[in-house]
Kinemage of the C-alpha trace (Angstrom):
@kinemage 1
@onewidth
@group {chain A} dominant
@subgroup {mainchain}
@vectorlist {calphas} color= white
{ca unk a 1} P 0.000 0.000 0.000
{ca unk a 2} L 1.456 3.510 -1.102
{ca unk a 3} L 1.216 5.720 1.336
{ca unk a 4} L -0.577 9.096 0.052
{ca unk a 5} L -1.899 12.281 1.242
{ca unk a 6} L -3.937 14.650 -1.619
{ca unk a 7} L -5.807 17.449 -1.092
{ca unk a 8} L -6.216 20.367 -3.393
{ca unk a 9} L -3.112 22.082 -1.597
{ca unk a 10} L -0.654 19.255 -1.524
{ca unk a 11} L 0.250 15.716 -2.796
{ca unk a 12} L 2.893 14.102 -0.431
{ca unk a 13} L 3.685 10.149 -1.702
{ca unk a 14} L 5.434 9.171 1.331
{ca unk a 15} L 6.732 6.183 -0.661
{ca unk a 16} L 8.378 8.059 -3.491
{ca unk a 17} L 9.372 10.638 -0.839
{ca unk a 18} L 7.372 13.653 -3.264
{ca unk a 19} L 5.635 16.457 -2.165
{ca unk a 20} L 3.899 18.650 -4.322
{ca unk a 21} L 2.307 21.902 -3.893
{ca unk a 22} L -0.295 22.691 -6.508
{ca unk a 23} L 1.409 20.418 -8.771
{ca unk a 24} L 4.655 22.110 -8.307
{ca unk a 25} L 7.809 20.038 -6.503
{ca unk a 26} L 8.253 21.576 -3.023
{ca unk a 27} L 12.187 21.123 -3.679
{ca unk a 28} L 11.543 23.364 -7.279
{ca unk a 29} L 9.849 25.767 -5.330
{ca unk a 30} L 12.410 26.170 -2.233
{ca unk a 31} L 14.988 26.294 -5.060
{ca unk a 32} L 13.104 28.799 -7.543
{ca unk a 33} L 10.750 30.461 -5.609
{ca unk a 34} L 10.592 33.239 -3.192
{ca unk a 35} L 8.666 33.258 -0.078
{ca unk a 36} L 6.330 35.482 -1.466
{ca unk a 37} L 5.268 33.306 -4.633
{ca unk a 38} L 5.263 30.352 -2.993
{ca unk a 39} L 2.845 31.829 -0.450
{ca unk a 40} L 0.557 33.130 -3.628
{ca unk a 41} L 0.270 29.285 -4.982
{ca unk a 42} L -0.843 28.392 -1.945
{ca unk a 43} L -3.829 30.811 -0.962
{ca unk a 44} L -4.629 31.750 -5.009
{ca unk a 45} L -4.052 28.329 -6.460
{ca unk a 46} L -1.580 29.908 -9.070
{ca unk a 47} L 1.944 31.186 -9.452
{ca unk a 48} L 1.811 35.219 -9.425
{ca unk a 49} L 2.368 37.569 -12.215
{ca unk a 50} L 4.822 40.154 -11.993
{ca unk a 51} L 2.149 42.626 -10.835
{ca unk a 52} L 0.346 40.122 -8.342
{ca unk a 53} L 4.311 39.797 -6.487
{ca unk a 54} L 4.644 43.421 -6.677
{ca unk a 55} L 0.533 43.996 -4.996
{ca unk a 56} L 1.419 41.203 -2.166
{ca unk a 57} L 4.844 42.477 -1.622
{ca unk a 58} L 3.321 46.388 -0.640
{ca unk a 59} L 0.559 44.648 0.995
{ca unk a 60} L 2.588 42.808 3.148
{ca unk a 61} L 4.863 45.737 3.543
{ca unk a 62} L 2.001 47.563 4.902
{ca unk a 63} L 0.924 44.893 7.178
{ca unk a 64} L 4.314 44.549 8.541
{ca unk a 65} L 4.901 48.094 9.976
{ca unk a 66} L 4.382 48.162 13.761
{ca unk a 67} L 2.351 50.744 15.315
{ca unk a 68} L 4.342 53.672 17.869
{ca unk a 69} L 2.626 51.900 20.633
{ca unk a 70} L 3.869 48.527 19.395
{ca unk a 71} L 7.730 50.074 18.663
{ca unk a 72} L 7.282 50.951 22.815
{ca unk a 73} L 6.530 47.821 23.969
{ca unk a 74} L 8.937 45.998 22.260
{ca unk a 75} L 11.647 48.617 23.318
{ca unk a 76} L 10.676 47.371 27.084
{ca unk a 77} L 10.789 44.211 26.670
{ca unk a 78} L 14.302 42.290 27.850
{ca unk a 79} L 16.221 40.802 25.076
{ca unk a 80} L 16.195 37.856 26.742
């Protein structure tokens, strides 16, 4: 018996030792692929164009930025 896991995200044949993301190798993507489109397959189902990367990458810019309240507390807080 092969062990498999599919779902519309994934395909992992434990027996081959493959896993697939959206029908893409996971080893292509970690090797071709930034964060950023590899993120994009997942949640749209596609690779991204040039101008979906560039829309995530200022959304998640955007996103990212803390708050002045949020700069204080982590000033505060021990390194440790």
């Amino acid at each position: 018996m092969t062990d498999l896991i599919r779902s519309e995200v994934c395909h992992l044949d434990a027996e081959r030792g493959r896993l697939t993301y959206r029908g893409y190798d996971v080893v292509d993507l970690a090797e071709h692929s930034s964060f950023e489109e590899t993120a994009f397959l997942l949640v749209a189902g596609r690779l991204p164009t040039s101008a979906d990367l560039r829309a995530l990458r200022r959304e998640l810019a955007v996103r990212g930025k803390l708050s002045p309240e949020e700069r204080r507390r982590l000033a505060k807080a021990p390194a440790d």
